[in-house]
C-alpha positions in Angstrom: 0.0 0.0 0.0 0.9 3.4 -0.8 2.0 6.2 2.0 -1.5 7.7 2.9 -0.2 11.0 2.3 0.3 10.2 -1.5 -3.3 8.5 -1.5 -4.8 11.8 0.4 -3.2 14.1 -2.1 -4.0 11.8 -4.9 -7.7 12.0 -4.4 -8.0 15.6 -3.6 -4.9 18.1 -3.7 -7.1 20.7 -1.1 -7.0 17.9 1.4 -4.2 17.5 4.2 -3.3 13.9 5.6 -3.6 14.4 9.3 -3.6 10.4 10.5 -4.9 7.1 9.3 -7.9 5.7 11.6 -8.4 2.6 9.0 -10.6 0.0 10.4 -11.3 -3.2 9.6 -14.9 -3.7 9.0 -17.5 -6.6 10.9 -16.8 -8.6 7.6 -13.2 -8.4 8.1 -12.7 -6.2 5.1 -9.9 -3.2 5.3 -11.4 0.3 4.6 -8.6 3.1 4.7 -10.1 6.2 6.8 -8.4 9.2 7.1 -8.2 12.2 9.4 -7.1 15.4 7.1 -7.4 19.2 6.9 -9.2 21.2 4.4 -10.5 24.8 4.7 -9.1 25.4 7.8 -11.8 22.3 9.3 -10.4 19.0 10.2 -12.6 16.3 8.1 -12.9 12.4 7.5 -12.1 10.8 3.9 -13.2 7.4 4.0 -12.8 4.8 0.8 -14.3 1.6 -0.2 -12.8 -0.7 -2.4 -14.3 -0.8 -5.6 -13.6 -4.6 -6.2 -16.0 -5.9 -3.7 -19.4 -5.9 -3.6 -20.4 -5.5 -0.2 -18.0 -2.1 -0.4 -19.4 -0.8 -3.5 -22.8 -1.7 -1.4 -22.0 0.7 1.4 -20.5 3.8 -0.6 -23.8 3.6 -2.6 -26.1 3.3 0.9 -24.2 6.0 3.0 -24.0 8.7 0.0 -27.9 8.1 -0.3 -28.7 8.3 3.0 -26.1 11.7 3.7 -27.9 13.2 0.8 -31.5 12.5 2.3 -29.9 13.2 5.9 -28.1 16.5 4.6 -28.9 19.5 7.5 -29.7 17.0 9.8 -28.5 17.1 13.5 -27.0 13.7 15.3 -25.6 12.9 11.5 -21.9 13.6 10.1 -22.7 15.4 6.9 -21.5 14.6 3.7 -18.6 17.5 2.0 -17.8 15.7 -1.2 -18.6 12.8 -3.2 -15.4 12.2 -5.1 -17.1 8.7 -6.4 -14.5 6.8 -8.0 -11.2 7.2 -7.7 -8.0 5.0 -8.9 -5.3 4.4 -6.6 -1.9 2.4 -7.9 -3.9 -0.5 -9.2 -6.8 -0.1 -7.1 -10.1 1.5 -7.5 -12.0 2.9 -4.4 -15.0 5.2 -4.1 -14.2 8.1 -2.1 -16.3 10.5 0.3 -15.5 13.7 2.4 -17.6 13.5 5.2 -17.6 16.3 8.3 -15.6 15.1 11.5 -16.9 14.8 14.9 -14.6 15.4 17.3 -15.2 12.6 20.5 -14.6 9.3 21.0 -17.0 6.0 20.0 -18.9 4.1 22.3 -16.2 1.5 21.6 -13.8 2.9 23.0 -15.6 4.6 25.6 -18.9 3.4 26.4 -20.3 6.1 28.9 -23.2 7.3 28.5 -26.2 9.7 30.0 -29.8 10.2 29.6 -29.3 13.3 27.4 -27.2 11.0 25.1 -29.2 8.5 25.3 -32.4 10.5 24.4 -30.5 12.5 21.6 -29.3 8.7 20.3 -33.7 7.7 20.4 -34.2 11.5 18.4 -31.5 10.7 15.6 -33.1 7.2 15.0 -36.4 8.7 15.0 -35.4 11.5 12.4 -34.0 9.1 10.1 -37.1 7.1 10.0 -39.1 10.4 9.2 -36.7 10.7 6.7 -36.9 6.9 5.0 -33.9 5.9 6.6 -33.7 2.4 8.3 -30.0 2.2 9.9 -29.7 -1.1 10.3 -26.1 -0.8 11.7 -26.0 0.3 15.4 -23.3 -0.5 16.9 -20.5 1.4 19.3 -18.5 1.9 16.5 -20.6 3.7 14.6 -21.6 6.6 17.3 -19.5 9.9 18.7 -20.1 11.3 21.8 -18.3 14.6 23.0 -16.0 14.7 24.4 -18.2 16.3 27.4 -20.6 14.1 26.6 -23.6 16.3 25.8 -23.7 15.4 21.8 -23.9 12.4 19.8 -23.6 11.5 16.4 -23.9 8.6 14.1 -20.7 8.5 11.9 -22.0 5.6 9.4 -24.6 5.1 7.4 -23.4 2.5 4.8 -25.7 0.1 5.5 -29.1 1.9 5.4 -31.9 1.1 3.8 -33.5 4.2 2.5 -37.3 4.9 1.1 -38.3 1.3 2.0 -42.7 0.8 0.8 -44.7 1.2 3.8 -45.9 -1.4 5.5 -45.2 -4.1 8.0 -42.0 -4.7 7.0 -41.0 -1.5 7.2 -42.3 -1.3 10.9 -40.5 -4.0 11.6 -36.9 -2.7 10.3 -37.8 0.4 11.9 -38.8 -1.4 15.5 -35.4 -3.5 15.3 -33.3 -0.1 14.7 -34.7 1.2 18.3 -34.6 -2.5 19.8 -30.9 -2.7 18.8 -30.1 1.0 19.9 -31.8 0.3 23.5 -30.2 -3.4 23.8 -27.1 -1.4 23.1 -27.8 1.7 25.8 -28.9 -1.1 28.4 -25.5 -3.1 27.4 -23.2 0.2 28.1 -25.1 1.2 31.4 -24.3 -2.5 32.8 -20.4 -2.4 31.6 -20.0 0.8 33.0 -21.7 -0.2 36.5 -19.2 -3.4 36.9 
Protein backbone atom coordinates (compact mmCIF):
# COMPACT_ATOMS: atom_id res chain seq x y z
CA UNK A 1 0.00 0.00 0.00
CA UNK A 2 0.92 3.37 -0.80
CA UNK A 3 1.99 6.17 1.96
CA UNK A 4 -1.46 7.69 2.90
CA UNK A 5 -0.25 10.99 2.31
CA UNK A 6 0.26 10.22 -1.54
CA UNK A 7 -3.29 8.50 -1.49
CA UNK A 8 -4.84 11.76 0.36
CA UNK A 9 -3.24 14.07 -2.06
CA UNK A 10 -3.95 11.82 -4.91
CA UNK A 11 -7.72 12.05 -4.43
CA UNK A 12 -7.98 15.62 -3.64
CA UNK A 13 -4.93 18.10 -3.65
CA UNK A 14 -7.11 20.68 -1.09
CA UNK A 15 -7.01 17.89 1.44
CA UNK A 16 -4.20 17.49 4.18
CA UNK A 17 -3.29 13.93 5.60
CA UNK A 18 -3.63 14.44 9.33
CA UNK A 19 -3.58 10.38 10.47
CA UNK A 20 -4.93 7.10 9.28
CA UNK A 21 -7.86 5.72 11.65
CA UNK A 22 -8.39 2.63 8.96
CA UNK A 23 -10.65 0.01 10.42
CA UNK A 24 -11.29 -3.20 9.62
CA UNK A 25 -14.93 -3.65 8.97
CA UNK A 26 -17.49 -6.59 10.87
CA UNK A 27 -16.78 -8.60 7.61
CA UNK A 28 -13.24 -8.44 8.11
CA UNK A 29 -12.71 -6.15 5.15
CA UNK A 30 -9.95 -3.24 5.32
CA UNK A 31 -11.41 0.29 4.65
CA UNK A 32 -8.59 3.11 4.70
CA UNK A 33 -10.15 6.20 6.78
CA UNK A 34 -8.42 9.19 7.11
CA UNK A 35 -8.20 12.20 9.37
CA UNK A 36 -7.13 15.41 7.08
CA UNK A 37 -7.37 19.23 6.86
CA UNK A 38 -9.22 21.24 4.41
CA UNK A 39 -10.54 24.77 4.75
CA UNK A 40 -9.13 25.44 7.83
CA UNK A 41 -11.82 22.34 9.35
CA UNK A 42 -10.41 19.01 10.20
CA UNK A 43 -12.62 16.33 8.14
CA UNK A 44 -12.93 12.40 7.48
CA UNK A 45 -12.13 10.83 3.92
CA UNK A 46 -13.17 7.36 3.99
CA UNK A 47 -12.83 4.80 0.81
CA UNK A 48 -14.34 1.62 -0.16
CA UNK A 49 -12.79 -0.72 -2.37
CA UNK A 50 -14.33 -0.76 -5.59
CA UNK A 51 -13.64 -4.56 -6.20
CA UNK A 52 -15.98 -5.94 -3.68
CA UNK A 53 -19.39 -5.91 -3.64
CA UNK A 54 -20.36 -5.48 -0.17
CA UNK A 55 -17.97 -2.10 -0.39
CA UNK A 56 -19.38 -0.82 -3.47
CA UNK A 57 -22.85 -1.69 -1.40
CA UNK A 58 -22.00 0.67 1.44
CA UNK A 59 -20.49 3.80 -0.62
CA UNK A 60 -23.76 3.63 -2.57
CA UNK A 61 -26.05 3.32 0.93
CA UNK A 62 -24.21 5.97 2.99
CA UNK A 63 -24.02 8.65 -0.01
CA UNK A 64 -27.88 8.09 -0.29
CA UNK A 65 -28.73 8.27 2.99
CA UNK A 66 -26.15 11.73 3.72
CA UNK A 67 -27.92 13.15 0.82
CA UNK A 68 -31.50 12.49 2.29
CA UNK A 69 -29.86 13.17 5.90
CA UNK A 70 -28.07 16.46 4.65
CA UNK A 71 -28.87 19.53 7.49
CA UNK A 72 -29.71 17.01 9.75
CA UNK A 73 -28.48 17.06 13.52
CA UNK A 74 -27.02 13.68 15.34
CA UNK A 75 -25.63 12.88 11.47
CA UNK A 76 -21.89 13.61 10.09
CA UNK A 77 -22.73 15.39 6.94
CA UNK A 78 -21.46 14.59 3.66
CA UNK A 79 -18.65 17.55 2.05
CA UNK A 80 -17.78 15.65 -1.23
CA UNK A 81 -18.59 12.83 -3.22
CA UNK A 82 -15.38 12.19 -5.10
CA UNK A 83 -17.05 8.74 -6.43
CA UNK A 84 -14.51 6.75 -8.04
CA UNK A 85 -11.17 7.18 -7.69
CA UNK A 86 -7.99 4.98 -8.92
CA UNK A 87 -5.29 4.36 -6.58
CA UNK A 88 -1.90 2.36 -7.88
CA UNK A 89 -3.90 -0.50 -9.24
CA UNK A 90 -6.76 -0.09 -7.09
CA UNK A 91 -10.10 1.51 -7.49
CA UNK A 92 -11.98 2.89 -4.41
CA UNK A 93 -14.95 5.21 -4.13
CA UNK A 94 -14.22 8.11 -2.15
CA UNK A 95 -16.31 10.52 0.25
CA UNK A 96 -15.47 13.68 2.39
CA UNK A 97 -17.61 13.47 5.22
CA UNK A 98 -17.62 16.27 8.27
CA UNK A 99 -15.58 15.05 11.50
CA UNK A 100 -16.88 14.76 14.90
CA UNK A 101 -14.64 15.37 17.30
CA UNK A 102 -15.17 12.63 20.46
CA UNK A 103 -14.61 9.28 21.04
CA UNK A 104 -16.97 5.97 20.05
CA UNK A 105 -18.86 4.12 22.25
CA UNK A 106 -16.24 1.47 21.60
CA UNK A 107 -13.75 2.95 23.02
CA UNK A 108 -15.63 4.60 25.60
CA UNK A 109 -18.94 3.35 26.42
CA UNK A 110 -20.30 6.07 28.91
CA UNK A 111 -23.24 7.30 28.52
CA UNK A 112 -26.15 9.67 30.04
CA UNK A 113 -29.82 10.20 29.60
CA UNK A 114 -29.26 13.25 27.43
CA UNK A 115 -27.16 10.95 25.08
CA UNK A 116 -29.21 8.50 25.29
CA UNK A 117 -32.44 10.47 24.42
CA UNK A 118 -30.49 12.46 21.61
CA UNK A 119 -29.35 8.68 20.25
CA UNK A 120 -33.67 7.73 20.36
CA UNK A 121 -34.16 11.52 18.39
CA UNK A 122 -31.49 10.73 15.58
CA UNK A 123 -33.11 7.16 15.01
CA UNK A 124 -36.43 8.70 15.00
CA UNK A 125 -35.38 11.46 12.42
CA UNK A 126 -33.95 9.13 10.11
CA UNK A 127 -37.13 7.12 10.03
CA UNK A 128 -39.09 10.36 9.23
CA UNK A 129 -36.66 10.68 6.72
CA UNK A 130 -36.86 6.91 5.05
CA UNK A 131 -33.93 5.88 6.55
CA UNK A 132 -33.66 2.44 8.28
CA UNK A 133 -30.03 2.25 9.89
CA UNK A 134 -29.68 -1.13 10.27
CA UNK A 135 -26.10 -0.85 11.68
CA UNK A 136 -25.97 0.29 15.44
CA UNK A 137 -23.26 -0.51 16.92
CA UNK A 138 -20.52 1.39 19.32
CA UNK A 139 -18.48 1.91 16.45
CA UNK A 140 -20.57 3.72 14.63
CA UNK A 141 -21.62 6.61 17.25
CA UNK A 142 -19.52 9.87 18.73
CA UNK A 143 -20.07 11.28 21.76
CA UNK A 144 -18.27 14.58 22.97
CA UNK A 145 -16.03 14.66 24.42
CA UNK A 146 -18.19 16.30 27.43
CA UNK A 147 -20.57 14.14 26.65
CA UNK A 148 -23.61 16.31 25.78
CA UNK A 149 -23.71 15.45 21.83
CA UNK A 150 -23.87 12.43 19.79
CA UNK A 151 -23.57 11.47 16.38
CA UNK A 152 -23.92 8.56 14.14
CA UNK A 153 -20.71 8.52 11.90
CA UNK A 154 -21.97 5.59 9.40
CA UNK A 155 -24.58 5.13 7.43
CA UNK A 156 -23.37 2.48 4.76
CA UNK A 157 -25.68 0.06 5.55
CA UNK A 158 -29.06 1.88 5.43
CA UNK A 159 -31.87 1.13 3.84
CA UNK A 160 -33.46 4.22 2.46
CA UNK A 161 -37.34 4.93 1.14
CA UNK A 162 -38.31 1.33 1.98
CA UNK A 163 -42.70 0.77 0.76
CA UNK A 164 -44.73 1.24 3.84
CA UNK A 165 -45.91 -1.41 5.54
CA UNK A 166 -45.21 -4.06 7.97
CA UNK A 167 -42.01 -4.70 6.98
CA UNK A 168 -41.05 -1.51 7.23
CA UNK A 169 -42.35 -1.35 10.90
CA UNK A 170 -40.48 -4.00 11.65
CA UNK A 171 -36.90 -2.65 10.34
CA UNK A 172 -37.77 0.40 11.86
CA UNK A 173 -38.80 -1.41 15.46
CA UNK A 174 -35.38 -3.46 15.27
CA UNK A 175 -33.34 -0.10 14.74
CA UNK A 176 -34.71 1.24 18.30
CA UNK A 177 -34.61 -2.51 19.82
CA UNK A 178 -30.91 -2.72 18.77
CA UNK A 179 -30.14 0.98 19.92
CA UNK A 180 -31.85 0.27 23.48
CA UNK A 181 -30.19 -3.42 23.80
CA UNK A 182 -27.08 -1.38 23.10
CA UNK A 183 -27.75 1.67 25.77
CA UNK A 184 -28.88 -1.14 28.43
CA UNK A 185 -25.46 -3.14 27.42
CA UNK A 186 -23.24 0.17 28.11
CA UNK A 187 -25.10 1.24 31.40
CA UNK A 188 -24.26 -2.51 32.79
CA UNK A 189 -20.43 -2.41 31.58
CA UNK A 190 -20.01 0.76 33.05
CA UNK A 191 -21.68 -0.19 36.53
CA UNK A 192 -19.20 -3.44 36.89
Amino acid sequence: MIDPRDVVARIDGELNFMSSISLYTQEGVFRPIYKVGFNKGIYILKLSNSSLEDERKHYSREVAALQVARGMDGVTQLVRDYDLVEIDSGKYYAILKEYFVGRDLRQDGATNPKIEDQLRQIIYDLHLRGIVHMDLWPQNIVVSHDRTAAKIVDLGKCLINQKSGKRLDRLMQRDFDNLECLLDRLRRNSTS
